[in-house]
Each structure stands twice: as structure tokens, then as C-alpha cells.
C-alpha positions as CSV (number, residue, x, y, z in Angstrom):
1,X,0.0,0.0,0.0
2,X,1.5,3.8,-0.6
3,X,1.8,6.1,2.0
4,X,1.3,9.4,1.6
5,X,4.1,11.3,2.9
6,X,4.2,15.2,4.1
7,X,7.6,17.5,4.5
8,X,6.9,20.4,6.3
9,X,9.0,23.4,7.7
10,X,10.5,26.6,6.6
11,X,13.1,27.8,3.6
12,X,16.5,26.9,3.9
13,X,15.6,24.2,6.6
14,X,16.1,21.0,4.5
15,X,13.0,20.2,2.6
16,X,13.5,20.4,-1.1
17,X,17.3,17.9,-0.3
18,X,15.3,16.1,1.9
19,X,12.8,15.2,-1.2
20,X,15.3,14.8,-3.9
21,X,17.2,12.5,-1.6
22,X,14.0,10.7,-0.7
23,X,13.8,10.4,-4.8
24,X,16.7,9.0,-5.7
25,X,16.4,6.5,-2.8
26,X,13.0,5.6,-4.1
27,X,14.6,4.9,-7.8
28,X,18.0,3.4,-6.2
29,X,16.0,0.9,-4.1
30,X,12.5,0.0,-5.9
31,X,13.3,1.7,-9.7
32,X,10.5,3.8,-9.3
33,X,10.6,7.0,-10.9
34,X,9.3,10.5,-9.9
35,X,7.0,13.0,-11.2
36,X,7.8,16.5,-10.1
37,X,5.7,19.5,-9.7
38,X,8.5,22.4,-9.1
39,X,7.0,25.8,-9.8
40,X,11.6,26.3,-9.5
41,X,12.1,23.8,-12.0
42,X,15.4,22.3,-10.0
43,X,17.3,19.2,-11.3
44,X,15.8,16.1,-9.4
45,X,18.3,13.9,-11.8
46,X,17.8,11.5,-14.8
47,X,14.7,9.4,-13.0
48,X,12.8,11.9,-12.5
49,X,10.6,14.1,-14.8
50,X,9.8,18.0,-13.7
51,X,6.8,19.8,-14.6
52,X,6.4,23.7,-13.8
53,X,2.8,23.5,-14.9
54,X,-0.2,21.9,-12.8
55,X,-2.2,20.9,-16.0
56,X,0.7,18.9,-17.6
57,X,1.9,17.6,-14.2
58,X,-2.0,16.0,-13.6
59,X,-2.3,14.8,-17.2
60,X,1.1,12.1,-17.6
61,X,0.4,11.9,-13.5
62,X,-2.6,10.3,-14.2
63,X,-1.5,8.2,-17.1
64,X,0.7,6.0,-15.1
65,X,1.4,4.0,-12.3
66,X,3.6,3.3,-9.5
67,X,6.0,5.9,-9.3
68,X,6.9,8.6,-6.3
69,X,5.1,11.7,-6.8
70,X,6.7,15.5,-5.2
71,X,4.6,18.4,-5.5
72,X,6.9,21.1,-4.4
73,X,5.7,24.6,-3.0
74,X,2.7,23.6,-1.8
75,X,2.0,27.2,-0.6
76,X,1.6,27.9,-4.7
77,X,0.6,24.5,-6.2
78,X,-1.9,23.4,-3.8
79,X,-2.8,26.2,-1.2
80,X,-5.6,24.8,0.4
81,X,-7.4,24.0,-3.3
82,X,-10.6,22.0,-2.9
83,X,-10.2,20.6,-6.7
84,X,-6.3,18.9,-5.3
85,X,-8.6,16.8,-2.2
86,X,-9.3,13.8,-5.5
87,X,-4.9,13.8,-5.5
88,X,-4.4,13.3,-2.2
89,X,-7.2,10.3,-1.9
90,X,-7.1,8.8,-5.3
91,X,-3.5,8.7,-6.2
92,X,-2.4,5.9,-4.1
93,X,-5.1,3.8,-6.2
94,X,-2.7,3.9,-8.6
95,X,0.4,3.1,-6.9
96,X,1.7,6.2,-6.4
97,X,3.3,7.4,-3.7
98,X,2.6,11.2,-3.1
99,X,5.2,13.7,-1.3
100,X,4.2,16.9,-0.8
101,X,6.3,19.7,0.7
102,X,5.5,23.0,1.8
103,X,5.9,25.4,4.7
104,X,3.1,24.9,7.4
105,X,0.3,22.7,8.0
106,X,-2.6,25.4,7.1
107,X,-1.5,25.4,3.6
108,X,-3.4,22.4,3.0
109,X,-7.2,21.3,3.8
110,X,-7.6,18.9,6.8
111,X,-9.0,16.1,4.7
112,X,-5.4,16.8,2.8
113,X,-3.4,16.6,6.0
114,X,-5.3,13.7,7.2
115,X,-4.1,11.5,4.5
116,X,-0.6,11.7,5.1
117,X,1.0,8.2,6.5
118,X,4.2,9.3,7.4
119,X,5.9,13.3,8.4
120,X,9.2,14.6,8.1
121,X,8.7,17.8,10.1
122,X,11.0,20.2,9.7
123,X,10.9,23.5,12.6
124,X,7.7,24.0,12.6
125,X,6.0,27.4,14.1
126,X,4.1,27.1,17.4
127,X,1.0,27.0,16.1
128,X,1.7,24.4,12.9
129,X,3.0,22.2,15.0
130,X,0.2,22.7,17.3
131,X,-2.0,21.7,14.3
132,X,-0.1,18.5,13.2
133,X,-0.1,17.3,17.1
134,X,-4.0,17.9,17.1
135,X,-4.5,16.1,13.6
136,X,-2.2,13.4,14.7
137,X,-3.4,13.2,18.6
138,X,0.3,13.2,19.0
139,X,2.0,15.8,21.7
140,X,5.5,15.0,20.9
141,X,4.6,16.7,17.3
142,X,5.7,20.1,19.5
143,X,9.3,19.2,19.9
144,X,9.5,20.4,16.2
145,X,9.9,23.7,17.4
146,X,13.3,23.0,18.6
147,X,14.4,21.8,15.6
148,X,17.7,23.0,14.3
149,X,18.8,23.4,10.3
150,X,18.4,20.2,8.9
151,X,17.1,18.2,12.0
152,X,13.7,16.7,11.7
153,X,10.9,14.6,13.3
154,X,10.3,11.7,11.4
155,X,6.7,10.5,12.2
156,X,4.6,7.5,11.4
157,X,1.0,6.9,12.1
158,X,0.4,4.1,14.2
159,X,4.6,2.8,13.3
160,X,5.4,1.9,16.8
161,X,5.8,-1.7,17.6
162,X,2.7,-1.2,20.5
163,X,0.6,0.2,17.8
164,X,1.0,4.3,18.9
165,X,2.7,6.5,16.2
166,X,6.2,7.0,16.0
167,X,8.0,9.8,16.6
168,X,12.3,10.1,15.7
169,X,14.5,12.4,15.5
170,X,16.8,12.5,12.2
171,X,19.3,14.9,11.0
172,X,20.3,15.2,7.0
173,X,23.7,15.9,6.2
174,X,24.2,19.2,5.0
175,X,24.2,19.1,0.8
């Protein structure tokens, strides 16, 4: 089954490295390829394809199957659109595996935020991290606004051995 997988926090904290390593990894490990939507249009590498526009991103999107999908900027691509909620609950459906980064939690729709399996939180503001703890009825969700550059909290809905989420620190290198 694919999780959906959400990485939050602000510029220069990680995020975009974070995704392109979590791409390559994806393509390393299972040879599945990535569709990017990068309003930047940065090099992901040879396995993956970028799109700068939301119309030809959603069009070869839905023609295939199995492969990791980023949506970058979510503040811009996605911003709490109504007409994106079919992405976040369909896509798995067809294998995909949908990453989606942006700055804070309100820049998507609860029904968006609720169908992410799996976090990398970034430092979050107060109040985001307020929101994901709520969403995820998960306290520790605040220690993300201790987080130094490159640190994150690497949370998985119900990924604990006893059946609670977990909750991990992790640290990229710096690129």
C-alpha cells in the first residue's frame, strides 16, 4: 500500500534535499521513478521528470502508475485547493506514492493533512506544530519547534511496535 508522505517546515531548513534524496532512494531501491511538480524547475536527476505546470503535471500523472510523486511549493501549487482533495485520496489507487512539501500545515485542507502516512517535520512554528499534534493526537509533534537546520521529526502513524505512532528524530547531512 503507498503512504502518503508530508515535508513540512521553513526555507533553507532542508526540505527540497530532503525530497530529492528521498527520490533518488525511491529509484536506487524499488526503480521507481518521480514526477515532479517544481514551480523552481530544479534538477531532481535522470529518473525523475519536472513539470512547472499543474495541468501537464496531472495529465502524464494520471496516465501511469507506480511511481513517487513530489509536489513542491505547496503554498503555490496546492494552497488549500478544494479541486487537489481527488490527488491526495485517489492517487495511491494507482500506486503512487505522493510527497508533498510545503511550509506549514494550514497550507493544505484537513481532509489533505489527514491523508498523510508518514511526516518529516522540519521546525515548525508554534501554532503548525500545534495543528499536526492535534490532527495526529500526537504531543510530541511540539518538539519540532526545537528543531535546528536540517534536524527533523520523522513521524509515522500508528509505526510503533505497540501500535501508537512513532515519533524520531533524524538529521540530513548538509548538501
Amino acid at each position: 500500500m503507498s503512504i502518503h508522505v508530508g515535508i513540512f517546515g521553513p526555507s533553507l531548513c532542508g526540505k527540497t534535499y530532503a525530497a530529492i534524496m528521498l527520490s533518488l532512494a525511491l529509484w536506487r531501491q524499488e526503480r521507481r521513478r518521480s514526477i515532479v511538480l517544481d514551480p523552481n524547475g530544479s534538477d531532481w536527476g535522470p529518473h525523475a521528470i519536472v513539470f512547472r505546470d499543474m495541468d501537464r503535471f496531472l495529465a502524464f500523472l494520471w496516465r501511469h502508475r507506480n511511481c513517487a510523486v513530489f509536489i513542491d511549493e505547496a503554498t503555490l501549487t496546492i494552497d488549500r485547493g478544494v479541486e487537489f482533495t481527488d490527488l491526495f485520496t485517489r492517487v495511491r489507487h494507482a500506486g503512487h506514492i505522493l510527497h508533498i512539501m510545503g511550509h506549514r500545515a494550514t497550507v493544505l485542507l484537513p481532509i489533505q493533512r489527514d491523508q498523510f502516512g508518514k511526516l518529516l517535520l522540519f521546525r515548525q512554528s508554534p501554532g503548525s506544530a500545534k495543528i499536526w499534534g492535534e490532527e495526529w493526537a500526537e504531543p510530541r509533534m511540539v518538539e519540532a519547534t526545537e528543531l535546528k537546520k536540517y534536524e527533523f521529526l520523522y513521524c509515522v502513524k500508528f509505526g510503533a511496535p505497540d501500535g501508537s505512532h512513532l515519533i524520531q528524530r533524524g538529521k540530513f547531512p548538509p548538501p
